[in-house]
N, C-alpha and C positions, 0 to 999 in steps of 0.2 A: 504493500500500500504506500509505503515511504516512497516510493520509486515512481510511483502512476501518480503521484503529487506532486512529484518535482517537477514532471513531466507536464504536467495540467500548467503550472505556474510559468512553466517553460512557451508554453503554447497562446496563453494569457497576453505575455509580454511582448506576442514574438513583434508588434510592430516600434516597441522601444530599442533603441540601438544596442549594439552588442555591449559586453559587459567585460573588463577583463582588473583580475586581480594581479598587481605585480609585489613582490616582495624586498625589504630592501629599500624601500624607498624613499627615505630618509635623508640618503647624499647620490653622488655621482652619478654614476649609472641606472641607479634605481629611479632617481629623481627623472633623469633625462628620457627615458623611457616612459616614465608617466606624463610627462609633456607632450610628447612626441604623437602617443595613442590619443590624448584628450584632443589633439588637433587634429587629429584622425576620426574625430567625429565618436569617438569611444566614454561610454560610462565607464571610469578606472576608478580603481579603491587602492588607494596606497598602503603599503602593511609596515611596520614599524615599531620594533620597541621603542623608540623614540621620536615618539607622537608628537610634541614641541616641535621638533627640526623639521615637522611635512607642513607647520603653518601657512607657506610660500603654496606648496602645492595646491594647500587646502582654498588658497584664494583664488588662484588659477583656473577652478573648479573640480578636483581632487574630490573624493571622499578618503578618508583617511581612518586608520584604523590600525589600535594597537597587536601588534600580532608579533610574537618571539618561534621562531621554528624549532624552537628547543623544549616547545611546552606545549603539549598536545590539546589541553584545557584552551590555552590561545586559539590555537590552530581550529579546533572544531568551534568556535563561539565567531571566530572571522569569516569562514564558510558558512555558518550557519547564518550569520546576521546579512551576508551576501543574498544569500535564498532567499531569505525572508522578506529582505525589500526588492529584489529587480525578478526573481524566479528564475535565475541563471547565471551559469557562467561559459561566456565564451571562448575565453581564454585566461590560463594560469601564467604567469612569467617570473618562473621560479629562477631571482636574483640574489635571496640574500648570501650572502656567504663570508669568507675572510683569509686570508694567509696568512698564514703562520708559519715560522721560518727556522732553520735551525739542526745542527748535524743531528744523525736518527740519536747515537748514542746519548747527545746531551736531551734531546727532547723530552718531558715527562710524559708518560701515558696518559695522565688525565689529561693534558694538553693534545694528545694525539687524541684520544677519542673525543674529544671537544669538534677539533676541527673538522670529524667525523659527522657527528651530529650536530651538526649547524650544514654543512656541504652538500651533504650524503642523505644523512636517513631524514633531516627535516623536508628536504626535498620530496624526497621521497614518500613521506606521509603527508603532506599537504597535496602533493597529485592523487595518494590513494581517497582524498577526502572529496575532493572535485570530481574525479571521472566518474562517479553515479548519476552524477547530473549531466554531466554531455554526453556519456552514453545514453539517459533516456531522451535528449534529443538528438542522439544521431549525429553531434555536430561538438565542434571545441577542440582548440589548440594547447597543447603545453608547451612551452619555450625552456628550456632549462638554457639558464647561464653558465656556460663551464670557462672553458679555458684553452685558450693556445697550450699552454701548460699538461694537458689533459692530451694533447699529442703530445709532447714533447717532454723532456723531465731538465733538472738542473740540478747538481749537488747543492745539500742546503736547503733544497727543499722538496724532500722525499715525502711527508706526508703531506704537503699541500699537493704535490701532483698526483699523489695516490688518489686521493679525494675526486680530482679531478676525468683520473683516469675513469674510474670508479662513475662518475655521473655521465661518463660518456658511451661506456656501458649497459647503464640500467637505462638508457635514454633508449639504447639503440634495440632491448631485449623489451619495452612498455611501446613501442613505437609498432614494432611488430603482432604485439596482445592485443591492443587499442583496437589497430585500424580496422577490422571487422564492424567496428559500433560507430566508424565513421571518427573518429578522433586521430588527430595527427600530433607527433613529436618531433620538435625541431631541434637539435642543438644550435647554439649561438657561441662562438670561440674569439673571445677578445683578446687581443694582444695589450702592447703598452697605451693605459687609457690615462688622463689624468682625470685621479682622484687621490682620495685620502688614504686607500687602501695601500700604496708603496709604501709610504712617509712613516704608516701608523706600521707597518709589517717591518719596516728599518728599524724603525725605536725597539719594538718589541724583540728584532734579532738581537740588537746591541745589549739590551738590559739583559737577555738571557745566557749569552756567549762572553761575559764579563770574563771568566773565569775558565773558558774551554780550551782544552789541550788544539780546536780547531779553528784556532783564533789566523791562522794563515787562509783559513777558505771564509769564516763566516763576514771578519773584515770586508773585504772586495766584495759579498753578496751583497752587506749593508750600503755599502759605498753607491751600488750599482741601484739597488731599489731607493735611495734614498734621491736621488738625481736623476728621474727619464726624460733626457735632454730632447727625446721626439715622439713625447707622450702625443696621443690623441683624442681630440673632443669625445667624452661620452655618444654625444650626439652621434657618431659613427654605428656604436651598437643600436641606439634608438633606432636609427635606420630599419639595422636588420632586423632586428623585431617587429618594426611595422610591417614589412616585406612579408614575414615569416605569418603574423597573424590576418593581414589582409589578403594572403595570396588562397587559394582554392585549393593549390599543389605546390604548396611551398618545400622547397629544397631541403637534405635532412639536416645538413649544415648550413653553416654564415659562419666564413671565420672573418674579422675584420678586425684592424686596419689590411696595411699589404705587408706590416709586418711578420703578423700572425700569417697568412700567405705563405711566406717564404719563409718562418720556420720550419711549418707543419709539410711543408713541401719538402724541405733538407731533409726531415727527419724523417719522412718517406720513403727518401731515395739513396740516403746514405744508409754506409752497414755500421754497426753497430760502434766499432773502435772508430770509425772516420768522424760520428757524431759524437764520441765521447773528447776527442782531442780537438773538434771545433767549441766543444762546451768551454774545454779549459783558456783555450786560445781569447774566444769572446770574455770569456767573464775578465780574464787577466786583463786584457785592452779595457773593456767598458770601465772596466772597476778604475782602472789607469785616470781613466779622461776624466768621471764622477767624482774622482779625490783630489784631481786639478780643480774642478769647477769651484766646488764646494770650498777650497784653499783661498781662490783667487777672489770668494765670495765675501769670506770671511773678515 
């Protein structure tokens, strides 16, 4: 009966514009996405532990909504309150997430399943909480945010790319279960964007590798995340997301910028020791130029 009511509410609304929840939507990308879709003609609900920072959105005409993907009580009360008022969702754009940086050995575990559950499995139960509803209409996109990263890997950050790898996966094993009931899965694979996510993922290597016997690699990771001299507008990804959720047969990728391009391209075609000694090569230069900038800044 839960299912034939969704569906009824579904049917109800159908001539209100589509609906879509993005997650994360608080700063960078999540913000820029929720921009992007409202001028796309789109009812968006921004989701946000931190409800204050989506004020801007909220003026913009945002609905806005506290929601942590760490906390399933959030999670089902932001879906439910979604139902409640439009009778649908046409699209999920599962953004939240975070890096965290740092050799495996010195990493704590709680910190590693953290970044698990925030990446990973909130992702993943906020879509298992949505697709009752777009399967009983036959209709609805999920976007997961992963990562260039998510092809690619970097010393230093072994369990962020895990995470990543990991959401490109479930994406690509839900994308297959789905599309029977009419529901599609996009991955979206951002390279270097500017936001808060480098700056705050720098601070956090630095304060944790104080003390690491791998103070030779984690230094230049910091250097390198703390400086992306060719970061690019969010608005890149808002792009693809629009693309991804207006299109009929949207692509099962968008990696963007042409950065992301031509990593996940290397990493493609090169064998395994060719991309390990290009990894070291890069970080050694980038780190190089990062600790000039920051020097000549200072």
């Amino acid at each position: 009966m839960a299912r034939v009511g969704v569906y009824l509410g579904v049917m109800k609304n159908g001539n209100k514009s589509k609906v879509a929840l993005v997650t994360g939507a608080s700063a960078g990308i999540g913000k820029a996405i929720v921009r992007r879709l409202l001028a796309d003609g789109w009812t968006v609900y921004g989701g946000a532990r931190r409800v204050e920072q989506m004020a801007d959105i909220r003026g913009e005409g945002a609905k806005v909504l506290a929601l942590d993907v760490t906390d399933e009580a959030s999670m089902q009360a932001a879906v439910q309150a979604i139902l409640g008022a439009e009778g649908r969702i046409d699209a999920l754009v599962n953004n939240a997430g975070y890096g965290s940086y740092g050799a495996l050995e010195d990493v704590p575990m709680d910190e590693a399943r953290r970044q698990f559950e925030v990446n990973v499995f909130g992702l993943v139960r906020l879509s298992q909480l949505v697709l009752p509803a777009m399967r009983a209409a036959r209709a609805g996109t999920i976007v997961n945010i992963s990562s260039m990263g998510g092809r690619i890997w970097m010393p230093i950050g072994g369990w962020y790319h895990a995470t990543k790898h990991a959401v490109e996966v479930l994406s690509d094993a839900m994308r297959v279960e789905t599309a029977p009931f009419g529901v599609k899965v996009v991955v979206v694979q951002p390279g270097a964007i500017e936001s808060e996510w480098a700056a705050i993922s720098a601070k956090n290597l630095v304060a944790a590798s104080k003390d690491s016997v791998y103070r030779d690699q984690t230094d230049p990771m910091a250097a390198l995340l703390s400086h992306y001299d060719n970061a690019a507008s969010p608005d890149v990804v808002a792009h693809a997301v629009s693309r991804a959720v207006n299109s009929a047969r949207p692509r099962r990728r968008y990696a963007t910028p042409m950065d992301a391009k031509m990593l996940i391209f290397l990493r493609w075609l090169l064998p395994e020791a060719w991309w390990e000694g290009l990894v070291r090569v890069a970080v050694r230069q980038a780190a190089r130029g990062a600790t000039k900038a920051l020097a000549a800044a200072s």
